[in-house]
N, C-alpha and C positions, 0 to 999 in steps of 0.2 A: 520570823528570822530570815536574814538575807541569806538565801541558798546561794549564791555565785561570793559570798564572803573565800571562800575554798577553790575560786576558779579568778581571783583578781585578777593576773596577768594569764594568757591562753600561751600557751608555748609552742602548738599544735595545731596543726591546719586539721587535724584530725578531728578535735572537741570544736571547732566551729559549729557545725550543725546540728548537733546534742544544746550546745549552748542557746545557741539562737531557738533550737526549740522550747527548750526549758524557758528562757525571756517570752517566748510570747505564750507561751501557756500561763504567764501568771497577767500579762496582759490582756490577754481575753476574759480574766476573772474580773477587773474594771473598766473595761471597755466600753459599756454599754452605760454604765452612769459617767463615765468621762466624758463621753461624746455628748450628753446631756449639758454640762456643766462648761464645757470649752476651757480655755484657759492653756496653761503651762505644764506638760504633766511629767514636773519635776523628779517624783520621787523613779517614774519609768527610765526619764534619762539618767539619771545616778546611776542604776542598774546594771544601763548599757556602758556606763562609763567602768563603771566596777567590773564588769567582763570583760575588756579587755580588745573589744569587739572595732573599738573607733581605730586601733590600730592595723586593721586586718588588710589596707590598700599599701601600706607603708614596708617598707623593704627589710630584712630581718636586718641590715649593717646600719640601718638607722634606728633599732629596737622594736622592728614590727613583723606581723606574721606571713611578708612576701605572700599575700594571697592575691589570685587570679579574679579577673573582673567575674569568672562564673560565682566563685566565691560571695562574693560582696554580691550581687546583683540576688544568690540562693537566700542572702541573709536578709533581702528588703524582700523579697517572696514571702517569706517565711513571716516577718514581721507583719506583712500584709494581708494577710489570713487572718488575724488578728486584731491589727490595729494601725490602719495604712498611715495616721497622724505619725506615727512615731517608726514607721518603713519609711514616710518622705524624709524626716529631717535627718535618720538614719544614712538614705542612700545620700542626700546633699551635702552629708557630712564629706563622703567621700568623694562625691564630684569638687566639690570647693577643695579636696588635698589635691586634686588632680589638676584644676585649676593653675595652684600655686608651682606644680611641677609642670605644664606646656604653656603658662604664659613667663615665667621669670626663670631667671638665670639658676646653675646651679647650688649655688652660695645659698642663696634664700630659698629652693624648695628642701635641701637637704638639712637647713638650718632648722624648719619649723615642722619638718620631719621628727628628726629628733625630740624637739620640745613636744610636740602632739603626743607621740609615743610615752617619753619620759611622767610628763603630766596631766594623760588622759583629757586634751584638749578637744569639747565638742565646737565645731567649728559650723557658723550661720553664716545668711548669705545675706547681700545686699548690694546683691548686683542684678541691676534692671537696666539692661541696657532700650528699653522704648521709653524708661523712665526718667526725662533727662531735665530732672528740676534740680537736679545736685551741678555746682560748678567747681572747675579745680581752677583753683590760681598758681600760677608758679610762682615763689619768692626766693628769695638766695638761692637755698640751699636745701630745700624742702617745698613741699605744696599742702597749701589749703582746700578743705571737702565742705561746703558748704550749699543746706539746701535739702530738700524731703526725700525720702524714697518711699514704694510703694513694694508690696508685695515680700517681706523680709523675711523669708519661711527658717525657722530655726534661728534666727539673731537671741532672741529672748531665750536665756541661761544658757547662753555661750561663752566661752574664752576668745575667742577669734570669730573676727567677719571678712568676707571677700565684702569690696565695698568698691563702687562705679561712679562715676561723676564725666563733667564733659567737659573738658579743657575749654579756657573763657577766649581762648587766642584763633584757637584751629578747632573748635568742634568737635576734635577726635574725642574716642570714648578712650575714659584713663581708667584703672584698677590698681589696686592695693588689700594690702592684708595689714589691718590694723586690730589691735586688742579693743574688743567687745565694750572693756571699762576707761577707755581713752576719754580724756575730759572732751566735752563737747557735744558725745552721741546718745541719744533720747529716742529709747527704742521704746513705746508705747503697745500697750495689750489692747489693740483696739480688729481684733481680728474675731468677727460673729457672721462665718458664713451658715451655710445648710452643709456642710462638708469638712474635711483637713480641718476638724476643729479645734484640732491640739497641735498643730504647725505652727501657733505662732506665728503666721504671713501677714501681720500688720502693718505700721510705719514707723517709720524715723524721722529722726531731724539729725543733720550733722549742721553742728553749729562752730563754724571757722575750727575745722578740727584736724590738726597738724599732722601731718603723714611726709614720716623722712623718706630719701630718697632711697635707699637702701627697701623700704616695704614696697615700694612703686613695684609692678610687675611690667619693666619697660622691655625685657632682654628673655624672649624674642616678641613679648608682648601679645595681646588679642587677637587670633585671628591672622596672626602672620605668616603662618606658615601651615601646610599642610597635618602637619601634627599637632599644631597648636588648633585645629580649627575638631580635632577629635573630641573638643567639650560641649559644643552642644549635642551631637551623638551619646554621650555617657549621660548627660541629664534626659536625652529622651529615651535610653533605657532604665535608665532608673523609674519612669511613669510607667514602661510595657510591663515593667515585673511586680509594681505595686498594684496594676490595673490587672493584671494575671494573680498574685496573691489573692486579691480581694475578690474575684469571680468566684476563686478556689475554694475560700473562705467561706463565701455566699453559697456554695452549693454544696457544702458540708454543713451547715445549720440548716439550710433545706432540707435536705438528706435524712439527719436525724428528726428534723420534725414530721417530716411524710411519713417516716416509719414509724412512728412513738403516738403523732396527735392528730394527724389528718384522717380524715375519716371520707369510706369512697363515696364515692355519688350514686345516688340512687337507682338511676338507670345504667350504672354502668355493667351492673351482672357482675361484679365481682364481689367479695367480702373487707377485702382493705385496701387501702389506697395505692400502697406503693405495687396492685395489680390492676390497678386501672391503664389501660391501653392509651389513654393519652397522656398520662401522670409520665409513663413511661417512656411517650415518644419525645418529650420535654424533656430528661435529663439524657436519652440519647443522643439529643440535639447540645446540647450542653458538656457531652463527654467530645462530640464531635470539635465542638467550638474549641474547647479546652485543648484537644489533644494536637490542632493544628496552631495553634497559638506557641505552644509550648517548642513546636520543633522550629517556628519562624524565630521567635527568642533564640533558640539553642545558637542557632546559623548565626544572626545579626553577632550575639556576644562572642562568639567564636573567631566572628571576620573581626570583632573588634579589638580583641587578646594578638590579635596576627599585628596588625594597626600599631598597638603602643608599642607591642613588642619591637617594632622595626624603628619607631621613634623617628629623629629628626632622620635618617632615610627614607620616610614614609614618601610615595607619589603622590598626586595630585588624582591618579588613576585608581590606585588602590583605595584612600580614601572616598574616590567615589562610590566604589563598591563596598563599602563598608556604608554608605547613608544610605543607597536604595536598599539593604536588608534591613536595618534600622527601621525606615521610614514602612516600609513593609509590617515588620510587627509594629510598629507605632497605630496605622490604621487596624489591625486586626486585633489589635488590645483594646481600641476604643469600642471597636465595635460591639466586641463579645465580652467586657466587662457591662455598659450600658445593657445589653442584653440577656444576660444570666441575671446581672443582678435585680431588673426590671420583672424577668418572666417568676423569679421564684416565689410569686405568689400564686400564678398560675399552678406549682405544684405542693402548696402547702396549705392554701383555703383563706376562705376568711377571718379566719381563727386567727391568723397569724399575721393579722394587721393591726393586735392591740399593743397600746403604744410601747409597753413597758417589753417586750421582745425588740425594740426597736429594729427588725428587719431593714426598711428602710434605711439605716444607715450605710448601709452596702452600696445603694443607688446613688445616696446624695454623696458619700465620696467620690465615688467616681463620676456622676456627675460636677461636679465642682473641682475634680483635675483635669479632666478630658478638657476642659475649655484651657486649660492654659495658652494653648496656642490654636489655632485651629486645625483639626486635622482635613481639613478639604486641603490645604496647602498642601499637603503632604500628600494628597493622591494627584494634585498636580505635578507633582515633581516623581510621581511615580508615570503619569502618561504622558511626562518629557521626557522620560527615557523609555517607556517600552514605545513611544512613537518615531521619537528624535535622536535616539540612542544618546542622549544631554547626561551629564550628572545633575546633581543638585547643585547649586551654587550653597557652596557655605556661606553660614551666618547664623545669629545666637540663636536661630530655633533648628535648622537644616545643615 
């Protein structure tokens, strides 16, 4: 029986976090044979759609739950303990509404506001801006999308795609919000990483596929403006809180296996594992990782609630100081996800490297996000400002 049948629409910023635990406690029940199997995991997203949840960035005068980016970012945490496949297209859902709100006008983000809201619209991405095999033509009165994308994390069973191409005249990168079922677009299940195995981040073909000029996100467009430039920020918090989930995650299956199956080491003079003195200085190391993580997030989302909140008065100044906390947890999330999730074998044994535990899955997710972009960039642009007091130059990763 679908338990959230009795919670369709959330009314309440209150039952967010009941709710989202409730979704990923039934998550975690196939998780581990879905991560096996890869694919689309349809009946998860239904779920989320049926709670109410994809409304939760959207404003209550457009039919949504007015929640704070702590919100949304608690609810890809939460998911990511869980099941980070379905924390990524979760949080992308929300960067792609937010998208539609600092790249276009207000006519169209409030328009597909509503619709989102009204018809539980899960919304996929297909915007690669280094991926510039898509061309846009202009013609009358409209433009044509034609040409591959790579990387489409959540397009496949969606209603809506952000979608990028590169103008055939000037090079610029162009963006639109076009429906998912528009004749022309051929979104293929060809996504078989070691990780994000239920993201759906495989390819398409946009095959001469009509986009009116009213979808175009021209006004204030990509990147033009200091608030508009606060979306790659939102996508690179949306990786610190899945990459923070998934450590969290990772060190509570650890946790109860040390205590229940691990058995101590012989020399260690003790009788069970969770008192062995090095079992232990491993999850102190781990609490420690954890709890400095958790407050560099706290800051970055904080500075970045300040950020939308000011909107098009945002500075150029303020927005700097919102990417070096960002970029801040960005490197500290890499680091201590790749790292809990690596050492937890260290405190669970060999035992718990048979396949059907798959442990490993904890690694190979975050192994296989972390590379999105690289984060060595991001500690450069951390020793350009504590050397050169520089911000970061915006752009779709910084």
């Amino acid at each position: 029986m679908n338990v959230f049948n009795q919670n369709h629409s959330i009314r309440s910023l209150s039952n967010v976090i009941p709710v989202a635990q409730s979704l990923a406690q039934q998550f975690a029940q196939t998780a581990i044979e879905r991560d096996k199997v890869g694919g689309t995991p349809k009946h998860e997203r239904d779920l989320i759609r049926q709670s109410g949840l994809l409304s939760l960035s959207i404003p209550e005068q457009f039919g949504g739950l007015s929640g704070q980016w702590q919100d949304i970012f608690n609810v890809v945490k939460i998911f990511a303990q869980a099941d980070s496949s379905l924390a990524h297209v979760f949080g992308f859902h929300h960067l792609l509404l937010a998208t539609v709100r600092l790249f276009g006008n207000s006519q169209q983000w409030q328009r597909w506001y509503q619709l989102t809201a009204e018809k539980s619209w899960f919304w996929g991405n297909a915007l690669n801006p280094l991926d510039k095999r898509t061309v846009v033509k202009k013609q009358d009165d409209w433009y044509e999308f034609s040409g591959k994308k790579s990387f489409c994390s959540g397009a496949l069973d969606s209603e809506m795609l952000i979608a990028s191409g590169v103008d055939e005249k000037t090079g610029n990168l162009l963006i639109a919000a076009v429906p998912t079922s528009r004749s022309g677009i051929t979104l293929y299940h060809d996504w078989d990483n070691i990780g994000q195995r239920q993201t759906d981040s495989g390819s398409s073909i946009f095959e001469r596929v009509r986009v009116e000029i009213k979808d175009m996100l021209l006004d204030p467009g990509p990147l033009s403006t200091p608030f508009s430039t606060l979306r790659p920020l939102i996508a690179q918090l949306v990786f610190v809180n899945m990459f923070l989930g998934v450590s969290e995650g990772a060190m509570l299956e650890a946790k109860r296996y040390t205590k229940t199956e691990s058995r101590a080491w012989f020399l260690s003079g003790v009788e069970h594992a969770d008192q062995d003195p090095y079992i232990l200085r491993h999850y102190g190391e781990f609490w420690l990782e954890l709890e400095a993580l958790r407050l560099l997030n706290k800051n970055a989302i904080t500075k970045l609630q300040e950020a939308w909140d000011l909107a098009e008065n945002l500075t150029e100044q303020q927005r700097g100081e919102v990417a070096i906390a960002v970029a801040t947890a960005k490197v500290a999330a890499t680091r201590t996800s790749l790292d809990i999730t690596n050492r937890i074998f260290e405190v669970t044994g060999a035992r718990a490297t048979q396949a059907s535990l798959r442990f490993d899955r904890f690694w190979r997710n975050v192994r296989t996000q972390t590379l999105h972009d690289p984060v060595e960039y991001k500690l450069q642009d951390l020793g350009i400002w504590a050397l050169n007091d520089l911000y970061p130059k915006a752009s779709f990763y910084s």
